[in-house]
C-alpha positions as CSV (number, residue, x, y, z in Angstrom):
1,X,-6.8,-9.7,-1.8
2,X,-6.4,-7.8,-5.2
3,X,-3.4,-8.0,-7.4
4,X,-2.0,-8.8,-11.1
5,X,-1.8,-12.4,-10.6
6,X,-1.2,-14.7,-8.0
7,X,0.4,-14.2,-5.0
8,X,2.5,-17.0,-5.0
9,X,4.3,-14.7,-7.4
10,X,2.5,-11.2,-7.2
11,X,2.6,-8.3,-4.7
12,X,-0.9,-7.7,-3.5
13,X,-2.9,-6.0,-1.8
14,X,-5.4,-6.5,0.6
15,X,-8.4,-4.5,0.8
16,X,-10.4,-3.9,4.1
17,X,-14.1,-2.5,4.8
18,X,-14.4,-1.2,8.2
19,X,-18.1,-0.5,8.2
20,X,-19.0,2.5,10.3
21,X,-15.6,4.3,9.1
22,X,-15.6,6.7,5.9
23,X,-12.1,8.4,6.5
24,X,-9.0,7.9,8.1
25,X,-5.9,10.2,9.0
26,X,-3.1,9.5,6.4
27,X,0.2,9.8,8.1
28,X,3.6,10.0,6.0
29,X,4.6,6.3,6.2
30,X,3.3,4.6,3.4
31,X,5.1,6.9,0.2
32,X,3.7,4.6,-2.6
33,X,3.3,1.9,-5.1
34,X,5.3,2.1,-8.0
35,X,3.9,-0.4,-11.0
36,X,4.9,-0.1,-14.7
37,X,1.1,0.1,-16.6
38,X,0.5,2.7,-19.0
39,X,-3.0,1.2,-19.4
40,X,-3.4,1.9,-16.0
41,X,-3.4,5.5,-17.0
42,X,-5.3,5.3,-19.7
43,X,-7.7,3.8,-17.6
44,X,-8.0,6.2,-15.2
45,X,-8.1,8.8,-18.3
46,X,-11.2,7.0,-19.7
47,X,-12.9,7.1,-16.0
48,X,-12.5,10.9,-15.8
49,X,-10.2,9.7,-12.6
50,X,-7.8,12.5,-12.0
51,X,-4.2,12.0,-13.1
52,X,-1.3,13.9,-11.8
53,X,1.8,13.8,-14.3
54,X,5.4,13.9,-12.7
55,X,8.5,13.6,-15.7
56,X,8.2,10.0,-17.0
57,X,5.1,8.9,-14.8
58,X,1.7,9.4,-13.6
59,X,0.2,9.3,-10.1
60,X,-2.9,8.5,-9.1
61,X,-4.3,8.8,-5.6
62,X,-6.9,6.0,-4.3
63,X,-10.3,7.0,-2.5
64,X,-8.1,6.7,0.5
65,X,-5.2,8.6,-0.5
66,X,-2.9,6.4,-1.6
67,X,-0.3,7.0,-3.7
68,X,0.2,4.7,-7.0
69,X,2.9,6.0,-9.0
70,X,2.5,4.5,-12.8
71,X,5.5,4.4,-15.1
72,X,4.7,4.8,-19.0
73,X,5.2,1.7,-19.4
74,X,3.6,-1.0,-20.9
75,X,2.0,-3.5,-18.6
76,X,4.2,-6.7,-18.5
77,X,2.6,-10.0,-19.3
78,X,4.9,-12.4,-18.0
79,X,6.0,-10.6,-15.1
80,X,4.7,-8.7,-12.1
81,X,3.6,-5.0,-13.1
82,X,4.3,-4.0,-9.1
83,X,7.9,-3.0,-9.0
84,X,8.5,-0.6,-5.7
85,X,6.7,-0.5,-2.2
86,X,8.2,2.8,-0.6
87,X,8.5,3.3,3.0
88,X,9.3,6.5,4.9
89,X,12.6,5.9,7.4
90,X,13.7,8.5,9.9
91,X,17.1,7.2,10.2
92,X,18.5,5.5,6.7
93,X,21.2,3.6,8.6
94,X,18.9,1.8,10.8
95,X,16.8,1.0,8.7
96,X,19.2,-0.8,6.1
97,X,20.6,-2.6,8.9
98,X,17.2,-4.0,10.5
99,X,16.2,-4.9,6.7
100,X,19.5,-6.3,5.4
101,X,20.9,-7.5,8.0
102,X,18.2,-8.7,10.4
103,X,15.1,-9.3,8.0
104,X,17.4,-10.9,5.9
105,X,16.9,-8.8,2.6
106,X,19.5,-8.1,-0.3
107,X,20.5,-4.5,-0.6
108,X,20.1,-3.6,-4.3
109,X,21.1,0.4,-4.4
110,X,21.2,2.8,-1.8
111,X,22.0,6.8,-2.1
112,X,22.0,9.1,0.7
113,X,18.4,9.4,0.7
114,X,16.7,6.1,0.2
115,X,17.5,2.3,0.0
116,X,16.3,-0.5,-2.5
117,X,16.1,-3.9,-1.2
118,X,14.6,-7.0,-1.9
119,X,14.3,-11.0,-1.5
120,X,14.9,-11.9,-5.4
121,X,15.1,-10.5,-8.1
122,X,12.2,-10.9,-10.0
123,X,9.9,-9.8,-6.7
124,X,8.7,-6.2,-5.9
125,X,11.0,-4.6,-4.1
126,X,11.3,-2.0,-1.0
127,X,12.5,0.9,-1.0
128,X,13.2,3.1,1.8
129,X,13.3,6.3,1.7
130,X,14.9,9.0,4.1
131,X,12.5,11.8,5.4
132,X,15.1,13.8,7.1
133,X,12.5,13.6,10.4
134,X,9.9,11.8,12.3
135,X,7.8,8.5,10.3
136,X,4.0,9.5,11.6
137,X,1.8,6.3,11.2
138,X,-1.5,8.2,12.7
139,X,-4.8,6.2,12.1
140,X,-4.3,4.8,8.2
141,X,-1.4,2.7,8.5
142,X,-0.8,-1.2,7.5
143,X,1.9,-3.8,7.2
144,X,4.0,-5.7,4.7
145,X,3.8,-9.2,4.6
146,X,6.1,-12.5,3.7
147,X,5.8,-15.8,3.0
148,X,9.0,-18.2,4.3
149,X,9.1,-21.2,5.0
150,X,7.2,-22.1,8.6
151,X,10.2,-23.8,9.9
152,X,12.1,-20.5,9.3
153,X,9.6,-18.2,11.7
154,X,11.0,-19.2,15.3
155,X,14.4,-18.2,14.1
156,X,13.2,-15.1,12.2
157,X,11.4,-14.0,15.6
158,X,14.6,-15.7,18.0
159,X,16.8,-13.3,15.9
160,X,15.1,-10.3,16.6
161,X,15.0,-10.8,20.4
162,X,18.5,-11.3,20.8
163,X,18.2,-7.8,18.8
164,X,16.2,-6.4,21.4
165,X,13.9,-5.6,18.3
166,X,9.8,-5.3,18.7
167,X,8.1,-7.8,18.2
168,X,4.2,-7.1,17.6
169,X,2.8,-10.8,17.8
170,X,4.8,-13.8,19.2
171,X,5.0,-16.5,16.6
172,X,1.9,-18.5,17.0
173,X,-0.3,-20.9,14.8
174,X,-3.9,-19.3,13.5
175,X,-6.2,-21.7,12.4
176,X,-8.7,-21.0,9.9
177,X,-11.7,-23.2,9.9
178,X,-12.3,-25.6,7.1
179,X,-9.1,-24.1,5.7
180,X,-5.1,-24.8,6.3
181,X,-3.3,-23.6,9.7
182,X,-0.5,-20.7,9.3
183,X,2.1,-19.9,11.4
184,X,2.6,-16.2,11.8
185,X,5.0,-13.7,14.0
186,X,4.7,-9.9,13.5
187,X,7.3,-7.3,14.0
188,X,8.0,-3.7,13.7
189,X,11.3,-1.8,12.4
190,X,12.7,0.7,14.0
191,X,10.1,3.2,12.6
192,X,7.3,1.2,13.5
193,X,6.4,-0.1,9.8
194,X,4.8,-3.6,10.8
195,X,6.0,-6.8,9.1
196,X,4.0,-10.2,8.9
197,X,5.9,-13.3,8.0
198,X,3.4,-16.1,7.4
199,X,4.6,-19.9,6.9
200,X,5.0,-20.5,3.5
201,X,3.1,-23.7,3.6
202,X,-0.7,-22.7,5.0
203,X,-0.5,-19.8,3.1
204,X,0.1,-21.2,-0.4
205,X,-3.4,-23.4,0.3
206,X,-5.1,-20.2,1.8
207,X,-4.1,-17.3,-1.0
208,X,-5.2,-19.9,-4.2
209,X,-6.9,-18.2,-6.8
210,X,-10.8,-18.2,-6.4
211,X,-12.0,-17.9,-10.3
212,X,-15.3,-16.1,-8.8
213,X,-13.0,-13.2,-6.9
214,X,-13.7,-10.6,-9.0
215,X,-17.2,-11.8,-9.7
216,X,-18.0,-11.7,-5.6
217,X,-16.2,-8.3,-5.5
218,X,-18.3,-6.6,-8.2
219,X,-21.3,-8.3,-6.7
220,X,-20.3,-6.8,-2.6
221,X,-19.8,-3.5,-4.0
222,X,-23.1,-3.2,-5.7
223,X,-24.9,-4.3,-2.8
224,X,-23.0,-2.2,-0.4
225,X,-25.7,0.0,1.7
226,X,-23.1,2.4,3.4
227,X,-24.3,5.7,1.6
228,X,-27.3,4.7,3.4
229,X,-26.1,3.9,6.8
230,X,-24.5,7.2,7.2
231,X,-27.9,8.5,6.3
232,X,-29.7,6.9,9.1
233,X,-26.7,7.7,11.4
234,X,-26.5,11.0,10.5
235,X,-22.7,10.5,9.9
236,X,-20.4,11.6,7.2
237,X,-20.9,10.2,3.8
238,X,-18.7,7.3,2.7
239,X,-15.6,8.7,1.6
């Protein structure tokens, strides 16, 4: 889990290595991150990453294609740099609905084309954005997740089955060993975008800090061997 601070307060990410996989198929789903960093640019500048400039922002695309759309900006201190997660919607309308109404969010703005919603004010927010056709998740999609409070999930979940809305994973308890229990249902919205709500509770104890995270990162990514595994399997080369 990577991110400008904790998540108790911070939008992260979570990073997964799917060994034996160098690409995947991007659909249009996921439209970007927008976080307010000018260093972030200057950064990527330094790195000799490439930087795409748009008006009053940069973008730069991760390995996997990912979209991170930097504002110029300075990077806040005191709050969280990562202001908009944008979603592709086929249908504007039901989308606000299943999000407002049903997930509970607070509409913020809305024009005809997208939607800006949120659960506070001092959070990252959604934004949903109109495509004018089909939302194709093909092989590189993810989900959004959300922390309320456990004793909130079975009403969460019983609210979207008198909806007749999907629901991806049944609320159910997943223990971690050693570690605390969460309580976890998954859904989807009417485009498919999958949605985890995780019990507040188990998941403050499991997402604490761990002061050698970025140490252990460094250290996995030095040792990674995968340039070599495609080598021997006469795959393609890590992308």
């Amino acid at each position: 889990m990577i991110g400008y601070g904790p998540e108790d307060n911070h939008f992260v990410c979570e990073l997964t290595y799917n060994y034996g996989v160098s690409q995947y198929e991007m659909g249009n789903d996921f439209l970007g991150m927008h976080i307010d960093s000018q260093e972030a640019v200057e950064r990527a500048q330094k790195s000799g990453w490439p930087v795409k400039e748009e008006g009053n922002h940069s973008v730069l695309e991760a390995p996997g294609g990912y979209k991170f759309i930097i504002s110029h900006k300075p990077q806040p201190a005191d709050k969280d740099p990562v202001q908009q997660v944008v979603l592709a919607s086929s249908n504007l309308e039901k989308s606000v609905a299943y999000w407002k109404d049903l997930a509970g969010m607070t509409l913020y703005s809305r024009t005809d084309k997208s939607a800006t919603l949120g659960y506070s004010d001092t959070q990252a927010k959604l934004v949903l954005q109109d495509i004018g056709g089909p939302v194709n998740h093909a092989k590189a999609f993810g989900r959004i997740a959300f922390s309320a409070p456990g004793g909130d999930l079975p009403g969460i979940e019983k609210k979207m089955k008198e909806d007749d809305q999907t629901i991806l994973t049944p609320y159910i308890s997943l223990d971690t060993p050693g570690k605390a229990t969460v309580q976890v249902v998954i859904l989807a919205d009417p485009d498919g975008h999958e949605i985890c709500f995780v019990g507040d509770e188990g998941f403050r104890e499991l997402s604490q800090v761990d002061p050698k995270g970025d140490e252990l990162l460094t250290e996995a990514m030095e040792q990674d061997k995968s340039d070599e595994w495609f080598a021997e399997k006469g795959g393609k080369a890590a992308a």
